[in-house]
GUVEX-103047 format. One line per 4 residues: number of its first residue (from 1); their letters; for each residue x, y, z of C-alpha. Coordinates in steps of 0.02 Angstrom, whole numbers. Example, Ala and Ser with C-alpha at 12.3 -4.5 7.8 and 13.67 -1.06 7.14 Angstrom:
1	as	615:-225:390  684:-53:357
//
This chain:
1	xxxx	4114:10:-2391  4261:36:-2474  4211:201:-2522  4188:252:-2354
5	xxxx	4342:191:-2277  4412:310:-2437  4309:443:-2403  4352:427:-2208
9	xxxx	4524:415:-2242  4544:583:-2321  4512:649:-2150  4609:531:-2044
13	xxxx	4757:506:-2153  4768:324:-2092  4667:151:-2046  4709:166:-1857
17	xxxx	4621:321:-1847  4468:250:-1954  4431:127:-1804  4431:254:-1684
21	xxxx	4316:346:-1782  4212:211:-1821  4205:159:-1615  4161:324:-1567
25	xxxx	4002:324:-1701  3945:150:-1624  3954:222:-1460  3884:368:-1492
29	xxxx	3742:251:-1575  3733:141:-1423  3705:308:-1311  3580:369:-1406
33	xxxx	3512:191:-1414  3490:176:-1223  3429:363:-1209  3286:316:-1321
37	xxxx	3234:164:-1251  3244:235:-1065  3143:399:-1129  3015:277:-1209
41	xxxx	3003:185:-1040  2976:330:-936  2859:394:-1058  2749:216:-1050
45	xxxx	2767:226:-855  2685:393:-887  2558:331:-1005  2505:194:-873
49	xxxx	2488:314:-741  2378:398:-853  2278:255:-869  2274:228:-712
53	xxxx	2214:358:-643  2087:393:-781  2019:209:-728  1993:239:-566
57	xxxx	1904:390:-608  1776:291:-713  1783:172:-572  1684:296:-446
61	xxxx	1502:240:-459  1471:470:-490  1325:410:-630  1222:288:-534
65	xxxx	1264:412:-358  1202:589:-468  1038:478:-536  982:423:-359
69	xxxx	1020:579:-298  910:690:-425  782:570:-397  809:594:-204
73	xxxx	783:777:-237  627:757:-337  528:713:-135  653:794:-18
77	xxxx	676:980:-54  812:1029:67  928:932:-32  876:1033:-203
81	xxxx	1016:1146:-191  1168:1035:-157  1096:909:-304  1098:1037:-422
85	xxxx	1266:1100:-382  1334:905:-374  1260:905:-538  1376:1059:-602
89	xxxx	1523:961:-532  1461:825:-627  1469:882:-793  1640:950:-766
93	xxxx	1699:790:-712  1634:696:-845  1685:836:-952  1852:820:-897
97	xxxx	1863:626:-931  1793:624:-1090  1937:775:-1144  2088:661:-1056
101	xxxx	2006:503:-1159  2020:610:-1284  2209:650:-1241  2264:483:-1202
105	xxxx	2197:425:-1392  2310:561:-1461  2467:516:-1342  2463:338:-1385
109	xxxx	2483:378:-1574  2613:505:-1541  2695:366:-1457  2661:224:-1601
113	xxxx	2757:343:-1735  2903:397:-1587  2855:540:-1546  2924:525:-1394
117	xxxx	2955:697:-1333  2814:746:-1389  2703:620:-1293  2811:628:-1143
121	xxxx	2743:847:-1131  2576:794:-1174  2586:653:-1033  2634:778:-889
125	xxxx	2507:891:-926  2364:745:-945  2422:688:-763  2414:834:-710
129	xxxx	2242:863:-770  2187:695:-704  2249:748:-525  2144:867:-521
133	xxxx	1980:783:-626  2019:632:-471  2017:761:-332  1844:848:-401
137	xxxx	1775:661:-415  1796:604:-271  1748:783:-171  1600:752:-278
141	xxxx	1574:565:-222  1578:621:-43  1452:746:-60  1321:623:-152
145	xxxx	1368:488:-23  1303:630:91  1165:665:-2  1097:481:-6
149	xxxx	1118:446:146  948:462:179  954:292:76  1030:226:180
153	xxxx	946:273:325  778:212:260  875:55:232  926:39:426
157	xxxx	749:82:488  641:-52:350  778:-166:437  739:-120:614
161	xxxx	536:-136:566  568:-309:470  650:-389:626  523:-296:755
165	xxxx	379:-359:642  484:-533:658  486:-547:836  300:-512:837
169	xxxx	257:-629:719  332:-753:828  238:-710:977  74:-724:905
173	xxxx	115:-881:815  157:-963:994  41:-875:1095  -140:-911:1024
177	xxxx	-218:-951:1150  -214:-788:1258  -280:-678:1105  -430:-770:1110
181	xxxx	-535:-704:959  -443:-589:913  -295:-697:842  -387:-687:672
185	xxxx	-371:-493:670  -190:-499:728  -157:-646:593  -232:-523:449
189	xxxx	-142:-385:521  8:-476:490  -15:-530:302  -65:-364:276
193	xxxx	106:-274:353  200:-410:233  116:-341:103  172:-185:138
197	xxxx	343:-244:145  352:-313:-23  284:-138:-88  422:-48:-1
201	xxxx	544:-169:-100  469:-123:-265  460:70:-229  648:54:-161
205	xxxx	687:-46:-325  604:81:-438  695:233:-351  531:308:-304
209	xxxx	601:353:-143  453:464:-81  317:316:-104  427:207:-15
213	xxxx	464:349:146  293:340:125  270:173:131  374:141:263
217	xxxx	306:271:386  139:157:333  215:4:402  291:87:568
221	xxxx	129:138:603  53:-31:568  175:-97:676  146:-7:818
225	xxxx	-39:-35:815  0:-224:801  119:-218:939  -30:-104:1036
229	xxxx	-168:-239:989  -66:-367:1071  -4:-297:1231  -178:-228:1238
233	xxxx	-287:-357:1187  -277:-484:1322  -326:-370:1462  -466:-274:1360
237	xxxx	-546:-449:1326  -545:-486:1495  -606:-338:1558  -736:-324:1425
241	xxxx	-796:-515:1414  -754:-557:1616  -738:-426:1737  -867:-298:1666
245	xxxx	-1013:-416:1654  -957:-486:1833  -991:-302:1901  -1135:-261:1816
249	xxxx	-1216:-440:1901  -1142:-405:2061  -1223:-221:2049  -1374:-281:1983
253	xxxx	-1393:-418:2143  -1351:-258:2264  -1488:-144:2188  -1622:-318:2198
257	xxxx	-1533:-354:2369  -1582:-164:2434  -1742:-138:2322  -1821:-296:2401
261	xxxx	-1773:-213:2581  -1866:-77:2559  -1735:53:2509  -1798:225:2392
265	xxxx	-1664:202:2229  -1787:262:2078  -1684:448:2077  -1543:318:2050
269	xxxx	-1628:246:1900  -1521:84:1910  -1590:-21:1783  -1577:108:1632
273	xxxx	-1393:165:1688  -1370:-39:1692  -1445:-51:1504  -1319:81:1426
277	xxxx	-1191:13:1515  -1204:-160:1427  -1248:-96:1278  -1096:23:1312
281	xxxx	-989:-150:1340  -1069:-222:1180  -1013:-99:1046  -835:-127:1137
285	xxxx	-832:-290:1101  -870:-288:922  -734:-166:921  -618:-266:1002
289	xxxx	-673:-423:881  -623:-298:748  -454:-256:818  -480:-77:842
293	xxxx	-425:-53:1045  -421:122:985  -496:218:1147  -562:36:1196
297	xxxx	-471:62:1347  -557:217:1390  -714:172:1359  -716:1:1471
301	xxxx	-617:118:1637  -776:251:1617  -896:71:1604  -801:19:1743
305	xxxx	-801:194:1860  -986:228:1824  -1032:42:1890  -928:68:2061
309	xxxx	-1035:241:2066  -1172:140:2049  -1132:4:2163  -1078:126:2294
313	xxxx	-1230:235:2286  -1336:107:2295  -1244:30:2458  -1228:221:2513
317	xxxx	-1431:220:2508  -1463:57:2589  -1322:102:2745  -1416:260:2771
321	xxxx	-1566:175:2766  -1507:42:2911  -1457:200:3003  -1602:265:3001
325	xxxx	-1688:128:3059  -1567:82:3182  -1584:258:3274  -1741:358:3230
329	xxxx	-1849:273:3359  -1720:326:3496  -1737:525:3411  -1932:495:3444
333	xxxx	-1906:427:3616  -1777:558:3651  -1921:705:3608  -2054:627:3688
337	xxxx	-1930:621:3864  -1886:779:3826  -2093:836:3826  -2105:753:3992
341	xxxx	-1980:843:4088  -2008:990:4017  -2189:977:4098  -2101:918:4245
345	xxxx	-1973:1093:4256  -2121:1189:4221  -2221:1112:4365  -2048:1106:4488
349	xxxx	-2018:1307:4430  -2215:1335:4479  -2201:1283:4662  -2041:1342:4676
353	xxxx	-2016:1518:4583  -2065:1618:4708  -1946:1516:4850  -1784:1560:4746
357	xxxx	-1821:1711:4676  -1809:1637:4477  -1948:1751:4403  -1789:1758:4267
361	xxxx	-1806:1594:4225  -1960:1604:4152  -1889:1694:3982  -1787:1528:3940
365	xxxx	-1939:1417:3999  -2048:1488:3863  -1908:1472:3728  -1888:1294:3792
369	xxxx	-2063:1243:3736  -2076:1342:3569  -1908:1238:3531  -1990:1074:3584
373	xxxx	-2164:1106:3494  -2025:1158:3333  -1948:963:3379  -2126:889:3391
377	xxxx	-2153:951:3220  -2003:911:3139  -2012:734:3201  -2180:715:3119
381	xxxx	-2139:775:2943  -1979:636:2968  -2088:510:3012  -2210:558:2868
385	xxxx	-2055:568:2727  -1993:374:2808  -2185:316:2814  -2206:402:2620
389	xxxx	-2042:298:2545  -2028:449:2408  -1879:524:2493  -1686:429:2472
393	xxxx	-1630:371:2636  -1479:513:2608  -1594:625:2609  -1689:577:2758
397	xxxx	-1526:538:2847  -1486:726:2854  -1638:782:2907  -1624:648:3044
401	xxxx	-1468:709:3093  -1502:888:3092  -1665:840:3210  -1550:744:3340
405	xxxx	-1422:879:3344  -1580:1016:3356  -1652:902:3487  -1466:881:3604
409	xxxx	-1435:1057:3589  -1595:1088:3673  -1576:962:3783  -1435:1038:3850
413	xxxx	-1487:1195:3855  -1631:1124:3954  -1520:1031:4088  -1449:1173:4144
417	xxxx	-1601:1281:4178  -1653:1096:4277  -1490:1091:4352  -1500:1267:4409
421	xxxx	-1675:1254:4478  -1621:1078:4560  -1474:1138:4624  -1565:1283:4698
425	xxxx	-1680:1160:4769  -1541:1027:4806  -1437:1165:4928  -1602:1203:5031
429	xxxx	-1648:1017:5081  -1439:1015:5118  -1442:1145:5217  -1600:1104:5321
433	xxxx	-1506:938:5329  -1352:1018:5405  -1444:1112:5508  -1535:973:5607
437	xxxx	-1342:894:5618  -1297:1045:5692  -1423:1081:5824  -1403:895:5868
441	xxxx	-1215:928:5871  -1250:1057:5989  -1381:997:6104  -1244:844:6130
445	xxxx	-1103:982:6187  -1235:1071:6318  -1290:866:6370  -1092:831:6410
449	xxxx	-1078:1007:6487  -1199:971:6608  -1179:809:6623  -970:829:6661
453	xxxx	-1050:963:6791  -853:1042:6798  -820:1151:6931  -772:1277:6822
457	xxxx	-776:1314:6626  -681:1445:6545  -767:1608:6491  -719:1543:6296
461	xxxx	-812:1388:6299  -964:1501:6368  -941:1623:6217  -909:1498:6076
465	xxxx	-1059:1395:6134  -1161:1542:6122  -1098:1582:5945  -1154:1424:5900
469	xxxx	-1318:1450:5969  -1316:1605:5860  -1264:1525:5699  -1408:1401:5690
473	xxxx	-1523:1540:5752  -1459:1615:5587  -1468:1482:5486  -1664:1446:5513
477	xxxx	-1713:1651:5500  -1606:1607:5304  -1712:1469:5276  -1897:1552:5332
481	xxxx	-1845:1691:5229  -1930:1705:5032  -1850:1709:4928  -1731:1602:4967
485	xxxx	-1540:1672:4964  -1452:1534:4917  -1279:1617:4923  -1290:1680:5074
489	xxxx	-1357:1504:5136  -1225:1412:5101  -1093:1519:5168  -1187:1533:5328
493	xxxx	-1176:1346:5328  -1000:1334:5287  -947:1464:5424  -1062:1361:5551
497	xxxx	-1015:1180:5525  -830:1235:5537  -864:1334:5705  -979:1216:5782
501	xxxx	-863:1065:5737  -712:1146:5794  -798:1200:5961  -875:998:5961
505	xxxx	-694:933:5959  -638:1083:6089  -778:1000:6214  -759:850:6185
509	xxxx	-560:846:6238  -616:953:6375  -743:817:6459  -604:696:6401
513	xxxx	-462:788:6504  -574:808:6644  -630:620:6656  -464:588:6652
517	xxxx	-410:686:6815  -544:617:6898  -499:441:6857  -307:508:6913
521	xxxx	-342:562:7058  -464:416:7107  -335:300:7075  -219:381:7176
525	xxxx	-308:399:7322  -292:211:7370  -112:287:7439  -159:450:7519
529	xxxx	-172:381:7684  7:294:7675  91:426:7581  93:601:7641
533	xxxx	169:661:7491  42:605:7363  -90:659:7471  -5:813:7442
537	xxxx	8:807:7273  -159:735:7244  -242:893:7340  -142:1017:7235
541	xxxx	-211:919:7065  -382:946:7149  -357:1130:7172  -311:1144:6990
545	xxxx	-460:1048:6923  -589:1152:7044  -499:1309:6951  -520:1248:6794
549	xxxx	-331:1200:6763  -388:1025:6690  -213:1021:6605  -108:1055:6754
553	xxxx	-203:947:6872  -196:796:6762  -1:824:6740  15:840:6937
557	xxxx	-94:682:6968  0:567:6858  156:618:6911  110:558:7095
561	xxxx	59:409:7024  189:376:6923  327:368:7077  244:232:7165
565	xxxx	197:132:7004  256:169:6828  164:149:6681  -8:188:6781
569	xxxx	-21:310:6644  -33:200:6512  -181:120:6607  -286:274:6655
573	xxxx	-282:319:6473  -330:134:6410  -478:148:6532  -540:324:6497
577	xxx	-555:263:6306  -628:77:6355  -512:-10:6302
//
C-alpha cells in the first residue's frame, strides 16, 4: 500500500490529490460494475426469450400432426401433394430447432465464462432465427390441421351414427311388440352394428384411417337398413301375414261365389294365378323373417295389384253375365216382334201399293227382311255361345250388344217405312172422315136456307154455297182416284174445311139476324095500332128485311121498340138464343 500511495504520489505531488484519484478509480469501478451486471441482465432476458420461444416451438404437436398426416395420405390421394410438401417444411423446422438447440448450448457457456458481448450478438441473431423457425411452425401446423381434418370429420360423423344407432336401439328395446318376429333380426342387427363400432375404434386407434372410412361407411349403411327394417317392417308383416291372405280368401269366395252361378272363368285360370300368388306371399315371408325388406315392398304391391285384377275380373265376368241374363230374352222378344210386323208391313204395303203409288217402297222392304233373316241368325249363334258356356260372359256381352244395337237400328229404319205407309193410309181415312163432316156441314146450311125461307139472299151466299158444293165434289173425284195423291188431298181438304166453315158461320149469323127481325118486329106490332109512328117504323124494317137488308131492318125495328120500352133489346136477344 504504501508503495502505491509512493508511487501515486510522484504524480500528484500530495495526499489530497491521492483521494481524488483513488475516488475517481472506485467510481469508475462502480460504473463499470453496474454496466456489467445490467449487460448480463439484458443478455439473460435475451437468453430466456430464447428459451422461450424455442419451447413453444417444441410445444406444437408438428411430429404426431406430420405422422397422421402421411398416414392420411397413404388412402386419400388428393392430399399426396400438400403432405409431401408439409413434410419439406418439416424437416426445415426441425432442422432449424435442432441448429438453435445447438446455439443456445453454445450461448449459455459463452455466458458461464462472461462472455457477455459475445453471447449478447449470438442471442439477437438466435431470436431472430427463432422468429422465423416459430412463424414456419406454426404456417406448417395450420396446414396439417387442414390436412387432418378429415379426422376430424370422420370423428363428427362415427358420433352422429353412434347416437342415431342410440336412439334406435331404444326404440326397439321398447317397442317389441309391433316387430313381431322380426325383433330377433333387428336384435342381431344391432349386436352386429356394435361390433362394428368397436372395429372402427381399433382402426381409428391404429391410424389405419382407410379401414376405418371404410368401416364406417359399413356401419352408415347398416344403419340405414336397420332404420329401413323398422319403419318398414311393421306394415310389410301386416300386409304379408294379414291383408294379403285376407284378399286372396275373399277372391277365392268371389271366384266359388260366381263359378257355382254358372259364370265361364277357366280363360281366367283363377286357381293357378291364386297358387303363385301364395307361394309368391310365402317366399316374402321367409324374407321378411330374415330381415331382408329389400324389394319386399314391391313384391307384396304387385301380390296385391294382381289379386284386385283378379277379383275385379272375376266380378267383371259375373256382372256381364247378370246382364246378359237380365236382357237377352227381351233382344229375342224384340226380333221375334220385329218378324211379325214386318209380315204385317209387307201384307199392309200388298193391299195398299197400288192405292198410294209406293212401288218405291218395295227396294227398302226387301232390305228390311235380308236384315231381319241376318238378326234371326245372329240371335241363334248367341243363344248357342250362352247355351254352350265356352264363351266369357264379356265376350258374349258384346256380341249381345252389337245384336240389340243391329236390331234398333233396323227397327227404326223399319218405323219409318210403317209410318210412311200408315201415314199414307192414316190421311185417306181423315180425309174421307172430313169429308162426310163436310157434306153434313153443308146439307145443314141448304136445311136452314130453306127452312129460314128469306125473302131474299144475297148473290154471295148463292156463289159461296156453290163453291162448297164444288169443293167436296173435288174432294171425292181425289179420293176415287188411284193412286192416291196424298198431297194434293190434304190441301184440298185444308182449303175446303176453311171455306165451308167460314161460309157455315156466315149462314148461320145470317138465319140468326133474320130470326131476330122477325122476333123485332113481332114484338112490336102489339103497338102498331096505337102508335102511328112505329107502325111506321115497323113497315120500313119490313121493307128492308124483304130486300135483304137484315142489318138495317133489325137496327130500325129495335129502335121503335126501344122508345116505348127500353131494354126490349136485351130481351129479343135473350130469347133468340133460349135463354
Amino acid at each position: 500500500m504504501d508503495q502505491i500511495r509512493e508511487f501515486l504520489n510522484q504524480f500528484t505531488g500530495s495526499d489530497s490529490m491521492l483521494f481524488i484519484v483513488i475516488g475517481v478509480c472506485i467510481l469508475l469501478l462502480i460504473l463499470i460494475i453496474i454496466v456489467t451486471f445490467f449487460s448480463r441482465k439484458k443478455v439473460k432476458l435475451m437468453q430466456n426469450e430464447a428459451e422461450t420461444l424455442y419451447t413453444s416451438i417444441k410445444s406444437i404437436s408438428l411430429p404426431f400432426k406430420m405422422n397422421k398426416a402421411e398416414s392420411l395420405a397413404r388412402v386419400n390421394t388428393t392430399i399426396k401433394e400438400a403432405v409431401e410438401k408439409s413434410r419439406v417444411q418439416f424437416e426445415s423446422v426441425q432442422e432449424c430447432l435442432k441448429e438453435c438447440s445447438s446455439e443456445l448450448g453454445e450461448i449459455d457457456d459463452l455466458i458461464y465464462v462472461h462472455k457477455t458481448k459475445a453471447a449478447k450478438v449470438q442471442l439477437v441473431s438466435l431470436i431472430e432465427k427463432l422468429h422465423g423457425c416459430e412463424s414456419e411452425a406454426n404456417t406448417l401446423n395450420a396446414v396439417l390441421d387442414s390436412i387432418l381434418e378429415q379426422q376430424s370429420t370422420q370423428r363428427e360423423q362415427i358420433i352422429r351414427l353412434q347416437n342415431r344407432f342410440r336412439v334406435n336401439k331404444g326404440v326397439i328395446a321398447s317397442n317389441r311388440e309391433i316387430y313381431n318376429s322380426g325383433i330377433e333380426v333387428l336384435e342381431e342387427r344391432v349386436l352386429t352394428i356394435e361390433k362394428m363400432f368397436s372395429t372402427f375404434e381399433e382402426w381409428m386407434y391404429a391410424s389405419e384411417f382407410s379401414k376405418a372410412a371404410k368401416q364406417q361407411e359399413e356401419i352408415s349403411e347398416a344403419i340405414d337398413e336397420l332404420e329401413l327394417l323398422m319403419k318398414e317392417y311393421p306394415a310389410l308383416y301386416e300386409e304379408a301375414k294379414l291383408t294379403l291372405p285376407k284378399a286372396i280368401d275373399e277372391t277365392s269366395y268371389v271366384y266359388s261365389q260366381a263359378r257355382n252361378k254358372g259364370v265361364y272363368l277357366e280363360h281366367l285360370e283363377v286357381s293357378k294365378n291364386l297358387e303363385i300368388i301364395s307361394g309368391t306371399l310365402k317366399d316374402d315371408l321367409n324374407q321378411l323373417s330374415e330381415g331382408r325388406v329389400d324389394h319386399i315392398m314391391d313384391s307384396l304391391l304387385e301380390s296385391r295389384k294382381r289379386l284386385t285384377q283378379l277379383k275385379e275380373q272375376v266380378i267383371h265376368e259375373e256382372k256381364a253375365y247378370d246382364e246378359l241374363r237380365s236382357n237377352v230374352q227381351f233382344l229375342y222378344d224384340q226380333i221375334d216382334h220385329l218378324e211379325k210386323q214386318r209380315i204385317m208391313l209387307k201384307e199392309l204395303y200388298e193391299k195398299k201399293k197400288e192405292r198410294f203409288g209406293l212401288n218405291d217402297m218395295s227396294v227398302q222392304l226387301e232390305m228390311i227382311d235380308q236384315e231381319v233373316k241376318k238378326l234371326f241368325e245372329d240371335r241363334e249363334t248367341l243363344k248357342g255361345c250362352i247355351l254352350e258356356k265356352t264363351i266369357p260372359a264379356t265376350t258374349l256381352l258384346l256380341s249381345y250388344k252389337d245384336l240389340s244395337a243391329d236390331t234398333n237400328e233396323v227397327c227404326d229404319r223399319f218405323e219409318k217405312i210403317k209410318e210412311q205407309l200408315e201415314s199414307a193410309c192414316s190421311d185417306e181415312i181423315r180425309a174421307q172422315k172430313q169429308l162426310l163432316k163436310l157434306q153434313l156441314i153443308l146439307n145443314e146450311i141448304h136445311v136452314k136456307m130453306n127452312k129460314k125461307r128469306l125473302p131474299s139472299v144475297s148473290m154471295t151466299y148463292s156463289d159461296d154455297y156453290h163453291k162448297a158444293e164444288m169443293m167436296v165434289a173435288d174432294i171425292v173425284h181425289i179420293l176415287n182416284v188411284s193412286p192416291l195423291d196424298i198431297d194434293v188431298l190434304n190441301v184440298k181438304i185444308k182449303e175446303s174445311i176453311d171455306f165451308i166453315y167460314t161460309l157455315y158461320n156466315s149462314v148461320n149469323n145470317l138465319v140468326g139476324m133474320a130470326t131476330m127481325v122477325e122476333n123485332t118486329i113481332v114484338f112490336g106490332n102489339r103497338y102498331r095500332s096505337t102508335n102511328a109512328e112505329i107502325d111506321s117504323e115497323l113497315t120500313r124494317a119490313e121493307l128492308c128485311f124483304r130486300n135483304g137488308q137484315y142489318t138495317k131492318a133489325l137496327k130500325i125495328a129495335i129502335s121503335a121498340i126501344e122508345k116505348i120500352h127500353p131494354g126490349s133489346y136485351e130481351k129479343l136477344l135473350r130469347k133468340s138464343q133460349g135463354v
